[in-house]
C-alpha positions as CSV (number, residue, x, y, z in Angstrom):
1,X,0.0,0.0,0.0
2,X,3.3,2.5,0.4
3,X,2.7,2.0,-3.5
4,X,-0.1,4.1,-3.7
5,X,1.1,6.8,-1.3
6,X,2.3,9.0,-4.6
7,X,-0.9,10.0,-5.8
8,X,-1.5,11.9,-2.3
9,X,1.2,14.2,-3.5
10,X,-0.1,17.6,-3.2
11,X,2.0,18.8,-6.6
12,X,1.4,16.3,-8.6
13,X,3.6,16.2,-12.2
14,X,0.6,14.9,-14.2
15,X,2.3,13.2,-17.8
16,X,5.8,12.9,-15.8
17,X,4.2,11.2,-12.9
18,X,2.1,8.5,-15.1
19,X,4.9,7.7,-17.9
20,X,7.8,7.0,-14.8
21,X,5.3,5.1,-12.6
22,X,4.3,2.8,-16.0
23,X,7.7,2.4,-17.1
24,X,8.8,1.8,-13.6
25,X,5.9,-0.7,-13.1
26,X,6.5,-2.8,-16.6
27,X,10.7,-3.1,-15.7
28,X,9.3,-4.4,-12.4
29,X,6.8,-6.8,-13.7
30,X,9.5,-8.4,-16.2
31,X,11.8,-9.0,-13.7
32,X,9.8,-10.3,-11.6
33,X,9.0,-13.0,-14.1
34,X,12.0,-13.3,-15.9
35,X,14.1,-13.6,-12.2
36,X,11.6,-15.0,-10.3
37,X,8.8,-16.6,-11.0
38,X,10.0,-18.3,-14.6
39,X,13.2,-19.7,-12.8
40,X,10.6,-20.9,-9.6
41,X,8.2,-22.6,-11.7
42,X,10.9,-24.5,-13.4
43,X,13.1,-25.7,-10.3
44,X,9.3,-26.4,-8.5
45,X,8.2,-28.6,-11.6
46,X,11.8,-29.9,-11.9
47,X,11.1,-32.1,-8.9
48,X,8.7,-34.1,-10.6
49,X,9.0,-33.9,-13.8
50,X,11.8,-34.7,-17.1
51,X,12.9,-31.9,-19.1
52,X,10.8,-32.2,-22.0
53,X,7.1,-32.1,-20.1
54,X,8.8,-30.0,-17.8
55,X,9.1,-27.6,-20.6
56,X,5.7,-27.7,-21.9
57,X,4.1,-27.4,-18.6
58,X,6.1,-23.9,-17.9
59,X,5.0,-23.0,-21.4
60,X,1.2,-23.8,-21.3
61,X,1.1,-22.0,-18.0
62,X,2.8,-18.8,-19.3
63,X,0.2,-19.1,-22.2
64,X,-2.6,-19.4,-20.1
65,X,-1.6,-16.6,-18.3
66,X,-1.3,-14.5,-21.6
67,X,-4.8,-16.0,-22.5
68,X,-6.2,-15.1,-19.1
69,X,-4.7,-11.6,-19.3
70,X,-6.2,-11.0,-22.6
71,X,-9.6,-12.4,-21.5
72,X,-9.4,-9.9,-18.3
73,X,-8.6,-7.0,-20.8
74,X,-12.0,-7.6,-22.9
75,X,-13.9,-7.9,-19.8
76,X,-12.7,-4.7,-18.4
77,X,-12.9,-2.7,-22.1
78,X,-17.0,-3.5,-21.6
79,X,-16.8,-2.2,-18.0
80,X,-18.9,1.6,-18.6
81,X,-16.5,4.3,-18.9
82,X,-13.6,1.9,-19.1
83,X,-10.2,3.9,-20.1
84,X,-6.8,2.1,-21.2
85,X,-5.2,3.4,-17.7
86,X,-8.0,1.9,-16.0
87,X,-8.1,-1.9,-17.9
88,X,-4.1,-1.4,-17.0
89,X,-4.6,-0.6,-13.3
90,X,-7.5,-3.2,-12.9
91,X,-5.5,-6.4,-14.9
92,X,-2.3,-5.5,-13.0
93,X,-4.3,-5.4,-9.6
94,X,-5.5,-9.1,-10.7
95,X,-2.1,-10.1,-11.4
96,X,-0.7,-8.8,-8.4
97,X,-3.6,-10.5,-6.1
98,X,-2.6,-14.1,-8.2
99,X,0.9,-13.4,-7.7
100,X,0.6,-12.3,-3.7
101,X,-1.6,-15.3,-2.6
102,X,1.1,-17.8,-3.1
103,X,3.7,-15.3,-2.1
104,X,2.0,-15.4,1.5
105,X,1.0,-19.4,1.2
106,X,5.5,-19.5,0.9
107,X,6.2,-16.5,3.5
108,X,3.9,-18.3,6.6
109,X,6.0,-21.6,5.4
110,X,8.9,-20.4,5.7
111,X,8.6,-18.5,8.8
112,X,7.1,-21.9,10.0
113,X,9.8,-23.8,9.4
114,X,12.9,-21.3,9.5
115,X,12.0,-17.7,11.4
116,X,15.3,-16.5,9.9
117,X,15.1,-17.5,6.8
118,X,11.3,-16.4,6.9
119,X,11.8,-12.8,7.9
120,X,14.5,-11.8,5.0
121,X,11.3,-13.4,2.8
122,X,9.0,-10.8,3.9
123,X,11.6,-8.3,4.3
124,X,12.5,-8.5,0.3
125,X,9.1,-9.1,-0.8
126,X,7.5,-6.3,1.2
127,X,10.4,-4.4,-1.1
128,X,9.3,-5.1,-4.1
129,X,5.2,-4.9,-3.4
130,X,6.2,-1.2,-2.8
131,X,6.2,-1.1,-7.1
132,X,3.5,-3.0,-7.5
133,X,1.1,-0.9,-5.5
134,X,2.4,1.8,-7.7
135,X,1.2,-0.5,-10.7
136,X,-2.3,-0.9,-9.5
137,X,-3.2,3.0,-7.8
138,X,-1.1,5.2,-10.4
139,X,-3.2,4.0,-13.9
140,X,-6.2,3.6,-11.5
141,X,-6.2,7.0,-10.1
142,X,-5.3,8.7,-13.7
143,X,-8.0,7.4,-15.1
144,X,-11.3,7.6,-12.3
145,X,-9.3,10.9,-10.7
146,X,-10.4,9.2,-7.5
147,X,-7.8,8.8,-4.8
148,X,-9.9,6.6,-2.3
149,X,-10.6,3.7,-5.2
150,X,-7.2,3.6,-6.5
151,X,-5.8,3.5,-2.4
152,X,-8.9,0.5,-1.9
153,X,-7.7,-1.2,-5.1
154,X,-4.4,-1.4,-3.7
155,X,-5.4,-2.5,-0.2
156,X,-7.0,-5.3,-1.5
157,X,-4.0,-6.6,-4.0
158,X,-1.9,-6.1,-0.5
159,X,-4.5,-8.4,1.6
160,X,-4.5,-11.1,-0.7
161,X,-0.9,-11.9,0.6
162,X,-2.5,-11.9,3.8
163,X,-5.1,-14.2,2.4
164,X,-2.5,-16.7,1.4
165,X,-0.8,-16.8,4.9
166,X,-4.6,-17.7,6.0
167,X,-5.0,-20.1,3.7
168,X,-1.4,-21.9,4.5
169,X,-2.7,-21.6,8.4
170,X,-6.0,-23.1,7.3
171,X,-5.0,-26.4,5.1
172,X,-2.8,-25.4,2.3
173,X,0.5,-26.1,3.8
174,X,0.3,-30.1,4.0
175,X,-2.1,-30.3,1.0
176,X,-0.2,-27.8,-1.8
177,X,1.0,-29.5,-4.9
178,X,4.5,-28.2,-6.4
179,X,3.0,-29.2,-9.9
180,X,0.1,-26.8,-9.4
181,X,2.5,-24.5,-7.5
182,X,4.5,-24.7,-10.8
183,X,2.3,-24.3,-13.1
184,X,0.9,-21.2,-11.4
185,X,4.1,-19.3,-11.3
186,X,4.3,-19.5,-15.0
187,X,0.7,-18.4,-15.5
188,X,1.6,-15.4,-13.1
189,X,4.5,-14.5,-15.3
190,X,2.4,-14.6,-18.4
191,X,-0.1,-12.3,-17.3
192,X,2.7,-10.2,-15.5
193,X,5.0,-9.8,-19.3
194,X,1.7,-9.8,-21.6
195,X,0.5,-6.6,-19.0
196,X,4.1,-5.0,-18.8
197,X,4.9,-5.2,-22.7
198,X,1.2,-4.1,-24.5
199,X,-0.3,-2.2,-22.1
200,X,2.4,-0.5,-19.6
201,X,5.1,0.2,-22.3
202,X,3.4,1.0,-25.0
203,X,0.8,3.4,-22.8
204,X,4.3,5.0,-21.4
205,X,5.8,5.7,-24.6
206,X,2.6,7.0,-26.0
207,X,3.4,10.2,-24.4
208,X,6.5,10.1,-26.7
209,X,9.3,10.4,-23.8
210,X,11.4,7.9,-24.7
211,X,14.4,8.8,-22.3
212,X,12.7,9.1,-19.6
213,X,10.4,5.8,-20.3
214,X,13.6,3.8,-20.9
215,X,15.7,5.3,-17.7
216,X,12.5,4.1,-15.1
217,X,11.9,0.8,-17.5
218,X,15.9,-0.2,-16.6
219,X,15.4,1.7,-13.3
220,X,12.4,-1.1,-12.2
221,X,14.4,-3.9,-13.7
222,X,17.2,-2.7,-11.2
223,X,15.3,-2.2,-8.0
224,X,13.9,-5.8,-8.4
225,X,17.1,-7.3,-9.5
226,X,18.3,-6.0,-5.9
227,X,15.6,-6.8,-4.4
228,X,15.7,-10.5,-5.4
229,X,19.6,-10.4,-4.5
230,X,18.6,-9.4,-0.8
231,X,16.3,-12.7,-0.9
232,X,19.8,-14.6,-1.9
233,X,21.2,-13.4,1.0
C-alpha cells in the first residue's frame, strides 16, 4: 500500500508522474517474471518432472496466463467508462492478487519452518510490493481521478498476501501440490510480461518520452534485481 502513497502528492507532475510510474511498473513486472517466477516454476516442476514435459508445462502456463490476461482485458474494455489506464490498473491489480496469494502461502511456510530464513522473505518481498502498488493506484487514479478507489484497489492486492498466509494456516501447507504451484508461477508470469509489454510500455511511450520511459523501464528492472539479491542473502 506504500505504493499508492504518490498520488496523495499535493504537486502532482501529471504526464511525468504516469509515464515514470508505468515504465517503472512494466521493468518491475518483467523482472519479476524473468528472475523470479520463470526460474521458480521450473526448479518447483523440476522435482517431478523430465525436461521435456517439464518444458511444456512452464510453457502452457505462461500461455494461459497471456490467454487469461487477454480475456481480463476484454472484460474490463466492456466495464462503462472503461479507459486504457483503467483496464491497465485493474489487470495489473488481478495479477498482483494471483501473484501475492502464493507469495504469502510460501512466507507463513517459511517463517514456520525457519523464522530466519522467513523474515529476510517478507523483508525483500515487502520491497518489491512497494512497485506494484504503484502499478495498480497510479493507472487507477489517472484514469477515475479518485484517490480513495485507487488507495482500496491497492489495499485489497496487498491483503491477498494476507489471504494466502490464512489459507497456508488453514490447510494449504500439507495439501499444496508443487505441480500446481508450478504451473501457477508461470501463468503469473504470463499475465505479469503480456501486462508489462502491450499495455504498460506502450501506454508510457505514448506520451513520446522515450528517455525518460527507458531510464524508469531499466530503473524497475534494477530495483527488483536488488531486491531478489537481498532474498539470496
Amino acid at each position: 500500500m506504500l505504493g499508492s502513497l504518490l498520488i496523495f502528492r499535493k504537486k502532482e507532475k501529471g504526464e511525468g508522474i504516469l509515464i515514470a510510474s508505468l515504465a517503472f511498473a512494466a521493468g518491475v513486472m518483467i523482472c519479476v517474471s524473468l528472475i523470479d517466477l520463470i526460474p521458480e516454476s521450473f526448479s518447483t516442476l523440476k522435482k517431478y518432472l523430465p525436461t521435456f514435459p517439464l518444458v511444456c508445462v512452464l510453457l502452457i502456463g505462461i500461455n494461459v496466463g497471456i490467454v487469461l490476461s487477454n480475456f481480463i482485458e476484454e472484460k474490463v474494455t466492456k466495464l462503462e467508462k472503461s479507459s486504457s489506464l483503467y483496464k491497465i490498473g485493474i489487470i495489473s491489480m488481478v495479477a498482483i492478487i494471483l501473484h501475492n496469494i502464493p507469495e504469502g502461502i510460501a512466507t507463513y511456510i517459511s517463517c514456520e519452518n525457519n523464522f530466519h530464513l522467513g523474515l529476510k522473505l517478507t523483508l525483500a518481498i515487502a520491497l518489491h510490493n512497494i512497485p506494484e502498488g504503484i502499478s495498480i493506484s497510479i493507472p487507477i487514479y489517472y484514469a477515475t481521478k479518485k484517490k480513495g478507489k485507487a488507495f482500496l484497489y491497492t489495499m485489497v492486492s496487498g491483503l491477498s498476501e494476507v489471504l494466502g498466509a490464512i489459507l497456508a494456516f488453514l490447510f494449504l501447507k500439507n495439501v499444496t501440490n508443487d505441480i500446481f504451484m508450478g504451473f501457477l508461477y508461470s501463468m503469473i508470469a504470463g499475465i505479469m510480461i503480456t501486462i508489462s509489454s502491450k499495455e504498460l510500455l506502450p501506454t508510457s511511450l505514448s506520451y513520446q518520452n522515450y528517455k525518460k520511459t527507458l531510464f524508469y523501464f531499466i530503473f524497475g528492472m534494477c530495483f527488483m534485481f536488488l531486491s531478489h539479491i537481498l532474498l539470496s542473502i
